[in-house]
N, C-alpha and C positions, 0 to 999 in steps of 0.2 A: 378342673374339668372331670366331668365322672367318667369310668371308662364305659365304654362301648363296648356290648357284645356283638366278639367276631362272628360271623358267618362263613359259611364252607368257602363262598369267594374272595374273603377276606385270606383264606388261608391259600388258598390258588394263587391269589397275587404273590405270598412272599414266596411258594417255591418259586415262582418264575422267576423274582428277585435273585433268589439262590442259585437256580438254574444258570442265570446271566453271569454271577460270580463266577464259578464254573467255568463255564464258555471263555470268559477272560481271564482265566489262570490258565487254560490251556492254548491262550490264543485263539481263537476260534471266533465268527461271528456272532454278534448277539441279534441278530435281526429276525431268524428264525424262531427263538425262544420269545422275542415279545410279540410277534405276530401271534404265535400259537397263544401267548397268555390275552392277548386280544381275543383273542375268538373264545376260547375258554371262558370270560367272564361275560359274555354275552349269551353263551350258552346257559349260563347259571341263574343270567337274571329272568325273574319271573315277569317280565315286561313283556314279553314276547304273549304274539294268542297261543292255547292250547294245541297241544301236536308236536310228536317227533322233527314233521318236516318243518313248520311252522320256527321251531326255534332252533334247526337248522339255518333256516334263512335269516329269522333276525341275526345273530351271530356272524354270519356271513356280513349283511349289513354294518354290522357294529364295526366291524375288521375296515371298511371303506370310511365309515363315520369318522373311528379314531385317528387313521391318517389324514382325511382331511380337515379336523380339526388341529393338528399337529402341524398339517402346512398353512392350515391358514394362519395361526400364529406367529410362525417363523416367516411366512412369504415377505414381507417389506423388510428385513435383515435381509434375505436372500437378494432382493431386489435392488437393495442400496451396496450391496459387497459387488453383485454383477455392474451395476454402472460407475461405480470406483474403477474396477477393474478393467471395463470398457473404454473409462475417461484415460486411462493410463496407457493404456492400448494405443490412443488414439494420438496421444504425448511420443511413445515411442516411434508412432508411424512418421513423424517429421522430426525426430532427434531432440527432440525437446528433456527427456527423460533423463539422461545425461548429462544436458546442461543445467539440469536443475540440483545435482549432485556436484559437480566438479565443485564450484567453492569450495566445499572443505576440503578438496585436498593440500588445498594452501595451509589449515592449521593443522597436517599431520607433517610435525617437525623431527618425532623421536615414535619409538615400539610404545609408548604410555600414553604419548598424547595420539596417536594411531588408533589404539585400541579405544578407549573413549568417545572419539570422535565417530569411529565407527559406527560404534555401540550406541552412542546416540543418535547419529543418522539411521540408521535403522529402526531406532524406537519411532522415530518421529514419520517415519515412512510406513511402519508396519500398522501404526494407529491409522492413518488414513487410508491404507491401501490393502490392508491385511500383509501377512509376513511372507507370505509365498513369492506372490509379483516384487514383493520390496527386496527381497533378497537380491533377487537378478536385478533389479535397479541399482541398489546399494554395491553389492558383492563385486560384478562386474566394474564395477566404477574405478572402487577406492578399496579391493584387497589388495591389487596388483601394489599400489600407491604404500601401504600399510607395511605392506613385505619391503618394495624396495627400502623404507626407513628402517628395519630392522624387527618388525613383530612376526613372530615364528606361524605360519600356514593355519600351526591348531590354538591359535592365541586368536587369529582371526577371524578363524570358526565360531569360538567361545564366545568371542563379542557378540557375533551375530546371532548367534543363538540366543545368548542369554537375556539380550536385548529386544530380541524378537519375538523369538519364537516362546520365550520365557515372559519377560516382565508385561511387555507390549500387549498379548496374545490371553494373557491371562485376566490383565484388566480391560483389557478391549475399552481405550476410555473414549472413542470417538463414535464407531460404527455402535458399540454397545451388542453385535450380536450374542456372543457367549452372554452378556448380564440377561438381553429379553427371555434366551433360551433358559437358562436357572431359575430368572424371580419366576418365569410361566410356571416352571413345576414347583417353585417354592409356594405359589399364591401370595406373592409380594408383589409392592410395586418396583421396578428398574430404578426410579431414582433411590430409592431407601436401599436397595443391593449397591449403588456403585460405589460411593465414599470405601465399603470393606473391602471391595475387589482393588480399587485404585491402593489403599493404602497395605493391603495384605501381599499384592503383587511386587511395591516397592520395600517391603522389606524381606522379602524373599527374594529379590534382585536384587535388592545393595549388599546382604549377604554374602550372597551367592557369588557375586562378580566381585568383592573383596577378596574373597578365599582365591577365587579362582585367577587373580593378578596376583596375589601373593603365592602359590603354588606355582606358576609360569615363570615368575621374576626367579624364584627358587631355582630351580629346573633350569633355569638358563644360565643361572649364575657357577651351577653344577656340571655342566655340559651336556644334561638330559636330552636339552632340544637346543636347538641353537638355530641362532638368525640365516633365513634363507639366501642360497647364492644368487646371482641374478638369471640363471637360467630356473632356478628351481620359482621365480619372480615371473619369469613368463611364460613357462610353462601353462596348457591348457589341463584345466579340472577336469579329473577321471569322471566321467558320467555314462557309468555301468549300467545303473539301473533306470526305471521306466519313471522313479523319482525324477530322477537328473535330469531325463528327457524333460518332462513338465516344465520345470523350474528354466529349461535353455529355451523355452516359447514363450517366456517372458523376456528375455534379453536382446536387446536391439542388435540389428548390423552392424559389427564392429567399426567395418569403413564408412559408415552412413554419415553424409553429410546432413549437417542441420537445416533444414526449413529456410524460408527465408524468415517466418513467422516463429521458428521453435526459442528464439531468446526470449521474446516475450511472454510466451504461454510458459516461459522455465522460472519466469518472474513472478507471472502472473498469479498462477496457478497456489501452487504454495502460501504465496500474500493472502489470495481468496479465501482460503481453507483454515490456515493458522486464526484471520477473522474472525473466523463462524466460529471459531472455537473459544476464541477470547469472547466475542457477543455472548455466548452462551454461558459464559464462567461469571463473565459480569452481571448478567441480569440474575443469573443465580446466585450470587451473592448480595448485589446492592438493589434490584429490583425483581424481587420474587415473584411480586405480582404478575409480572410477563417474563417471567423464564420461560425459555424455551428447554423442554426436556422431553424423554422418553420418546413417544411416537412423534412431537413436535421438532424435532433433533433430528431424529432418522428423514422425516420428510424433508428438513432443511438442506440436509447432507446432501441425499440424493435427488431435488432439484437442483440442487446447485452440479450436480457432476450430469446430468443430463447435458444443463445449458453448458458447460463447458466441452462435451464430448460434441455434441455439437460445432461450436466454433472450432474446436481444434479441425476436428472434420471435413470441416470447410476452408480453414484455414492451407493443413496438411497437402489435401486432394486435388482442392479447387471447384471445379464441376466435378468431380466424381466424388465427392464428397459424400451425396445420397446412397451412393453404393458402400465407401467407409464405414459409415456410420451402422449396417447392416453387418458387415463383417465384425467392426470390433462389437457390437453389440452381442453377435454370439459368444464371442470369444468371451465377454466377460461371463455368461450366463451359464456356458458348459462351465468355469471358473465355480460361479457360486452352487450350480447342482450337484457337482461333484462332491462338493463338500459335502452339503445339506442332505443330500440324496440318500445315505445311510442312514442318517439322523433321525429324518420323519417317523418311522416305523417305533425307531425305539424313544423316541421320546410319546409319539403315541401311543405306547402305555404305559408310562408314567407318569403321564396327564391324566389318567384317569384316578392315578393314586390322591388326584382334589376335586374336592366335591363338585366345583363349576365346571371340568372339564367332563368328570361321569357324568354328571346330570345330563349336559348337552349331547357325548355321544350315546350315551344305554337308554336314557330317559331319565326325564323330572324325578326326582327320590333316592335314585341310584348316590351309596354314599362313596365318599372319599377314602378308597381301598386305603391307602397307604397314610393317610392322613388319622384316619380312626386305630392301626397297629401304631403307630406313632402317639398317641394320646394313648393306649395303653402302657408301651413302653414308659412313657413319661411318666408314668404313676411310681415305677421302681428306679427308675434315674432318678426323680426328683431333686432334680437341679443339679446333681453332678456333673458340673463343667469340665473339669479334667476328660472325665470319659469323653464327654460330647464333642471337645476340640479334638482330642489325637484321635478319636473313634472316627469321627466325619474327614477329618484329616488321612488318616488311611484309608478309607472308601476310596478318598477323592483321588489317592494313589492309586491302587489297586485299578479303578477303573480306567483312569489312564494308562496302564499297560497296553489297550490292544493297540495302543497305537494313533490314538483317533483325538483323544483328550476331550473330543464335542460331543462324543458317544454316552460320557459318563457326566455328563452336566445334569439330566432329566432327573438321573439316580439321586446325586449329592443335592439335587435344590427340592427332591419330592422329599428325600430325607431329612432337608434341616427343616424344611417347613413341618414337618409331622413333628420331627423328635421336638423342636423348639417350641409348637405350641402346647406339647404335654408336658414339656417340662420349667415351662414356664420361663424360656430366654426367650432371646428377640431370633429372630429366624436367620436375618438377615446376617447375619457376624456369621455364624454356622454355615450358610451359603456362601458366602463370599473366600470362605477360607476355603472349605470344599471345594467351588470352584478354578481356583490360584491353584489349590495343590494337583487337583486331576489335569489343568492345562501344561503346569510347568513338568506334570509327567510327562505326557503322551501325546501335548501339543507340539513340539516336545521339547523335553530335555535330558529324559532318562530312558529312553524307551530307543535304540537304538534299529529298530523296525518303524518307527514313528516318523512319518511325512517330513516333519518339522527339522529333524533330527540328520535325515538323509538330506534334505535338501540344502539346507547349510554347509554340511561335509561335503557334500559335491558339489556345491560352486566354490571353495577354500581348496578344495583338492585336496581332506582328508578323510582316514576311516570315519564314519560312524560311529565304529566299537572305540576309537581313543575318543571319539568328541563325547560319548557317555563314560567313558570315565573317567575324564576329566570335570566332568559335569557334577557325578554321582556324591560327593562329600558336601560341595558347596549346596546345591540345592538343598540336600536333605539338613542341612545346618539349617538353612532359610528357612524350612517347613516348619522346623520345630521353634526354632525363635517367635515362627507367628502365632504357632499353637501358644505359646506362651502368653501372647500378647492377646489373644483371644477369649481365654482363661480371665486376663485380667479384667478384660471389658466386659464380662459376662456375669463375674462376681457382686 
């Protein structure tokens, strides 16, 4: 590609870029530096009629455009997390939530078969339900269960974490919000992102939780930590913070008796769902022609958790069911806003760093800020892989520090999409790696102010600051492993 000359707005976008770096080295939010770099390049473009106040207002305009261009592409992610959220809701209002967990605690026999079972009941909860609600699901259930066999409080944080908030979260292989949020600012499609998120995430997980059972076994066998008593087993989680609150409005009435209906829907539910997901692996495999993917998938998903929020509703309530169904509906929706609700803005402009996103918010012509520095750049990379895996790979950290891990998606998928089409790799390896490493930061796993991070430690009942670092060797083992592996596919 030849390069393109930048323009003054071309140069506007990267200090804001830099600006943002900034703002998250110091912690601080980035929501204000991309609004202002919204306005700013709406100010510059010559689209606006002549006049001071004139491109005031367009500018102004532009600032409303790019957000609700930024929501409308995320809204059916948001929509499908809130009615998971609301379906589970509506599980826990008849004790069903619980029984859908207890099984495994029949196959936690020893601290190793504990931690795995954990670890994977969680992955498989936090893909359908997101990691937050699955925590209290999971945590509640079967940490108590975990300890009494003998795994140590921060062994069973670690599981959850790394399973959750780590492998789960980073490939999102069900809901797919994090891959719609990246391929959007890569300019890729979601199916070509997931295979590198799925596979980049499990090797940054099996890693990660190898070191991290071999430093524990360690540690234990040392007398570092050692197996909890049984008052330190019933004891209730320290929940200090406004984290802990959260994550405890997800966890049902301890003495709540089950439903008359919640054995079924604890059967039911799970069968439903594991389904759709096999349907969707199988025709994607053996019948392409009617796979169901991307936006087909998301609708799937979240039909299905309607109808079932629904019957639960009715089931749980009875006649007040019409009123149920009102309340968990909020509850999933403050759920999914909360999240997303930082998001819009700064993904808002880094949607404009592609050309189909400028176009639509500044007007027809407007080029792809970040897509055009990026085909620059590419001209002096020229295919150097090394740089472009650990390079995108440390964004993908970096940005995950404030905490947020969703905040830095926009950034690492406008970036591999720019760097990847100047430098002539496949975008999507570059995004997917990106993506894996800014979640397993700040989604979290190293970022001990991170949501992710605290909420795990507070339904385990431990610090934070030991569940990161405990965390800090393993993952960063896993990041550079994948860089590796990334290198090779890119060669």
């Amino acid at each position: 590609m030849e390069p393109v000359t930048l323009t003054l707005s071309h140069w506007v976008f990267l200090l804001v870029i830099l600006s943002i770096f900034v703002s998250i080295g110091f912690r601080k939010g980035v929501i204000v530096p991309s609004i202002i770099g919204i306005f700013l390049l709406g100010l510059l473009s010559d689209l606006a009629s002549p006049g001071f106040l004139n491109n005031i207002i367009f500018a102004v305009q532009v600032v409303f455009r790019a957000l609700l261009n930024a929501g409308t592409a995320l809204f059916d992610i948001m929509l499908v997390i809130a009615l998971m959220v609301a379906m589970l809701k509506s599980l826990q209002a008849q004790g069903a939530d619980k029984l859908m967990v207890a099984p495994m605690r029949k196959l936690m026999v020893g601290p190793w078969t504990a931690f795995f079972v954990l670890g994977i009941t969680m992955y498989i909860a936090a893909a359908f339900f997101w990691p937050t609600p699955a925590v209290a699901l999971v945590g509640t259930v079967l940490i108590p269960v975990a300890m009494q066999v003998g795994l140590p409080a921060i062994g069973a944080a670690v599981a959850v974490n790394l399973f959750g908030h780590g492998m789960a979260l980073a490939a999102d292989p069900v809901i797919q919000g994090a891959n719609r949020l990246t391929a959007s600012a890569a300019g890729i499609d979601v199916t070509s992102l997931l295979p590198y998120t799925m596979m980049f995430s499990l090797i940054v997980g099996i890693v990660a939780i190898t070191i991290a059972v071999y430093t524990i076994r360690r540690d234990m066998r040392k007398g570092v930590i050692s197996a909890p008593e049984r008052d330190e087993v019933f004891a209730q989680p320290a929940a200090s913070s406004s984290t802990s609150e959260t994550v405890q409005k997800y966890v049902s009435e301890e003495d709540q008796e089950p439903g008359p209906w919640a054995r079924y829907f604890a059967i039911g539910v799970p069968v439903i769902l594991l389904a759709i997901v096999a349907l969707m692996i199988y025709r994607a495999l053996w019948d392409p022609d009617q796979a169901i993917r991307g936006g087909g998938a998301t609708a799937l998903l979240g039909g299905t958790a309607t109808l079932l929020l629904v019957l639960s509703s009715f089931a749980g309530s009875g006649a007040k069911g019409l009123d149920s169904i009102a309340l968990h509906a909020r509850e999933g929706f403050f759920f999914a806003i909360k999240i997303f609700a930082p998001i819009i803005p700064i993904a808002g402009f880094f949607f404009l760093g592609h050309p189909g996103h400028s176009g639509d918010v500044i007007g027809e012509g407007t080029p792809g800020f970040l897509f055009d520095i990026g085909n620059n750049m590419g001209q002096y990379i020229d295919g150097n892989v090394v740089l472009l895996a650990f390079g995108i790979a440390v964004i993908g950290l970096l940005s995950g520090m404030d905490g947020s891990g969703f905040s830095g998606l926009p950034l690492v998928g406008s970036l591999s999409g720019a760097l990847g089409a100047g430098a002539g790799v496949d975008p999507a390896v570059l995004a997917g790696l990106g993506q894996v490493a800014a979640i397993f930061a700040g989604g979290g796993t190293l970022a001990a102010w991170a949501f992710g991070v605290a909420a795990d430690a507070g339904i385990a009942g431990v610090s934070p600051q030991d569940l990161v670092r405990r965390n800090f060797v393993p993952v960063m083992t896993g990041v550079f492993v994948a860089c590796l592996v990334a290198i090779f596919i890119m060669l």
